[in-house]
N, C-alpha and C positions, 0 to 999 in steps of 0.2 A: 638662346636669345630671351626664352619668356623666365630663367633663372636671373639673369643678369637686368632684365627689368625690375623684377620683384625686388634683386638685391638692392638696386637703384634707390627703389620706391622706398624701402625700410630704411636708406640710410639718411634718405630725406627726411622723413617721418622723424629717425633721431635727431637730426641736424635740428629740425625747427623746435622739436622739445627742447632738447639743449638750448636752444637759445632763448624759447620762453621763458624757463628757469633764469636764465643771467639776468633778463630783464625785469622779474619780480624780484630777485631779489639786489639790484641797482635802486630800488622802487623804494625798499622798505628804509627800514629806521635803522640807522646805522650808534646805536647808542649802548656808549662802553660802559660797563658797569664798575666804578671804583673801588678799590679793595676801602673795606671802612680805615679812615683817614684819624689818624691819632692829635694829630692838630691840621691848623687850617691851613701851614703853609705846606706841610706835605700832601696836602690833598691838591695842591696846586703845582707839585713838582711836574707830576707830568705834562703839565698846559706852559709851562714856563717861555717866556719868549711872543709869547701870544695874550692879544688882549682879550679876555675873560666877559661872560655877562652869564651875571650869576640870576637861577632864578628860585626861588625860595618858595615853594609847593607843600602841599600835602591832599591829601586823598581825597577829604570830608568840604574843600574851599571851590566852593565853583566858581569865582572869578578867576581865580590859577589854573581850572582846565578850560575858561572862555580864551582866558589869553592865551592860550598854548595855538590856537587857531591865525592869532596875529603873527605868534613866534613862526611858525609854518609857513606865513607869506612872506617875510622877512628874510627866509632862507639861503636867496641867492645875493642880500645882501650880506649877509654874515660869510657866506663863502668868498665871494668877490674882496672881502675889506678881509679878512683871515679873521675873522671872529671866532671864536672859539664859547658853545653854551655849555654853562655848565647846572646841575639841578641836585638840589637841595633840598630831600622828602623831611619835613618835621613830621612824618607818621611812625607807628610803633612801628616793630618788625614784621606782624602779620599783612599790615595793611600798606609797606609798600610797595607791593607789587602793582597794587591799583594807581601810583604814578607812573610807575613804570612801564604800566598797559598803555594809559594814557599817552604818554610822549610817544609810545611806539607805533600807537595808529594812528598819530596823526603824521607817521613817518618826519620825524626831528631827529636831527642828528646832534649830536652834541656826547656829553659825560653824567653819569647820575650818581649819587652816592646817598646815603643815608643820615641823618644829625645821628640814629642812633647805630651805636655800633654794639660789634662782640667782645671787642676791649676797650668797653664803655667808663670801667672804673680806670683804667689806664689811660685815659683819653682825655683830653683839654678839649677838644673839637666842641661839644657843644655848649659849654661856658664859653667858648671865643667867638663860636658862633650868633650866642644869645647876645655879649655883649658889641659885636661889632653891628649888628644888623637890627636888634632892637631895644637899647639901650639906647639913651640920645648921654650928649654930653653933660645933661646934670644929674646922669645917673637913673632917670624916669626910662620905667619898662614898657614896650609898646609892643604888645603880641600879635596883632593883624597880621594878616599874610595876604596876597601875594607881596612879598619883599625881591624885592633886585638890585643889584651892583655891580661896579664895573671893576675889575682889576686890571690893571696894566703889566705891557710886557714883562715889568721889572718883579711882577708875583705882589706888589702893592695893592688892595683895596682904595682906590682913588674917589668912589663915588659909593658910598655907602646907602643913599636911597635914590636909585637911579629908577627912571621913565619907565612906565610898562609897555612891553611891547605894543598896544593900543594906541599910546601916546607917539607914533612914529615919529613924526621929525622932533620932537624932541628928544626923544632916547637915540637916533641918528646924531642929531648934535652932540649928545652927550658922549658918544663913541667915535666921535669922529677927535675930535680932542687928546686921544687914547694912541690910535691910530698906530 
């Protein structure tokens, strides 16, 4: 009897660990890291079908890790509507890890890739990047960051300087539109 309680006892003791674990990591950031993207519609193959909100980050911008806190409470709308984030380090290669930290405790789910790649010279991505999100139409460069946008199902860029997660019901409006 006092074998078969023990054994009891320890499989309980597993059981609840086991299940701890499922629940930390249910908890945490569920965020894919993208192979470096050689232009910008391949870096949207995978999200195709789903509306997009891009968010255009880097390490050194502390309004891009303030907002990251709104992106966070917005979560169950983006699940609910199928939003799909996606992020966009303009840092070197040493230093994106330090977005990558960031989104990940704030537990954000979403996609992250890099402007800079390892087939950088072989890569459009960040000329199309420069000029779809800080170029304006008469050619005037605008390097501020945090930048956002939306692309639609169709893998289209639809909103080139979209709401910051801060700005809620308008960046709602502006995805609701998308839909």
């Amino acid at each position: 009897m006092k074998k078969t309680t023990t054994l009891l006892f320890v499989l309980c003791l597993l059981t609840i660990k086991l299940f701890g674990q499922m629940k930390q990591s249910d908890m945490k950031s569920q965020l894919v890291i993208l192979e470096s993207p050689t232009t910008f519609a391949k870096m949207l193959e995978p999200l195709k079908g789903k509306v997009i909100y891009i968010d255009i980050m880097a390490s050194f911008c502390k309004p891009c890790f303030s907002e990251l806190e709104t992106i966070k409470e917005l979560e169950s709308y983006y699940k609910m509507n199928n939003i799909e984030k996606l992020f966009i380090s303009l840092d070197n290669p040493k230093d994106t890890p330090k977005c990558i930290k960031a989104i990940e405790s704030n537990n954000i789910k979403g996609y992250f890739t890099s402007l800079h790649s390892e087939q950088e010279k072989e890569s459009s991505f960040g000329g199309e990047i420069l000029k779809l999100f800080f170029t304006d139409k008469d050619g005037n460069v605008n390097l501020s960051i945090p930048k956002y946008g939306i692309v639609n199902k169709q893998g289209v860029l639809v909103v080139k300087n979209a709401a910051r997660p801060s700005n809620t019901d308008a960046l709602k409006k502006q995805l609701e539109e998308w839909k």
